[in-house]
C-alpha positions in Angstrom: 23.5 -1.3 20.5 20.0 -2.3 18.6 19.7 -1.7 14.8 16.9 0.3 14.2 13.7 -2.4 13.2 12.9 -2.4 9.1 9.9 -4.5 9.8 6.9 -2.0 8.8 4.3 -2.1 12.0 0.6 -2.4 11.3 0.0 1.1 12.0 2.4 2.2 9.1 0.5 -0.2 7.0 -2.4 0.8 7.5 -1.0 4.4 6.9 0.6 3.4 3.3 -2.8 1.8 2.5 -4.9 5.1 2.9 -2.4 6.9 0.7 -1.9 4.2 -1.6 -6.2 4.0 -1.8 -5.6 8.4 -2.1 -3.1 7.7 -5.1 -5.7 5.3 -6.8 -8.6 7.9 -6.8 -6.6 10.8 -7.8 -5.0 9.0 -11.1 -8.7 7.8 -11.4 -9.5 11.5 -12.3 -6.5 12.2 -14.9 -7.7 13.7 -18.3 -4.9 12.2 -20.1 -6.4 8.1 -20.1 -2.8 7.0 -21.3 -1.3 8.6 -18.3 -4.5 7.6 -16.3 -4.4 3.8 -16.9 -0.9 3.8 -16.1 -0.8 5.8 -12.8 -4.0 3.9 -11.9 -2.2 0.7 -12.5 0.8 1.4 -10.9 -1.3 2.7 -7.6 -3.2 -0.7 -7.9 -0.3 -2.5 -7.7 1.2 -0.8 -4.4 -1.9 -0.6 -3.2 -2.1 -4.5 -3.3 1.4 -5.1 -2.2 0.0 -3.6 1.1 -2.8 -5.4 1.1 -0.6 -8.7 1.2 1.6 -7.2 3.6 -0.9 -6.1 6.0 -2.7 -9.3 5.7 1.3 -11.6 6.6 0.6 -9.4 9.6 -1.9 -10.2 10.3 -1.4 -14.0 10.1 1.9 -13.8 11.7 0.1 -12.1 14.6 -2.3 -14.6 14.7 -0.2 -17.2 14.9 1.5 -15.7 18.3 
């Protein structure tokens, strides 16, 4: 029996990314700027972290 794969696929990436990208525009809107600069910090960052891991994807599928 197979254990069930924890390796993202590109297409849940890519998934992640839009929402992460929806996140970043909706703190960008908060009245509050405290609360605002640290929601839109923290939606930068994941929004990033896919960014790397879409582009090791990307590479690793290159390389095959």
């Amino acid at each position: 029996m197979n254990a069930p794969s924890v390796t993202p696929t590109l297409a849940k990436l890519c998934s992640e990314l839009d929402r992460a990208e929806r996140e970043l525009v909706c703190a960008d809107i908060i009245d509050n700027f405290q609360r605002r600069d640290i929601e839109m910090a923290e939606a930068r960052r994941r929004r990033d972290a896919i960014k790397t891991q879409i582009a090791i994807f990307d590479d690793a599928e290159g390389r095959n």
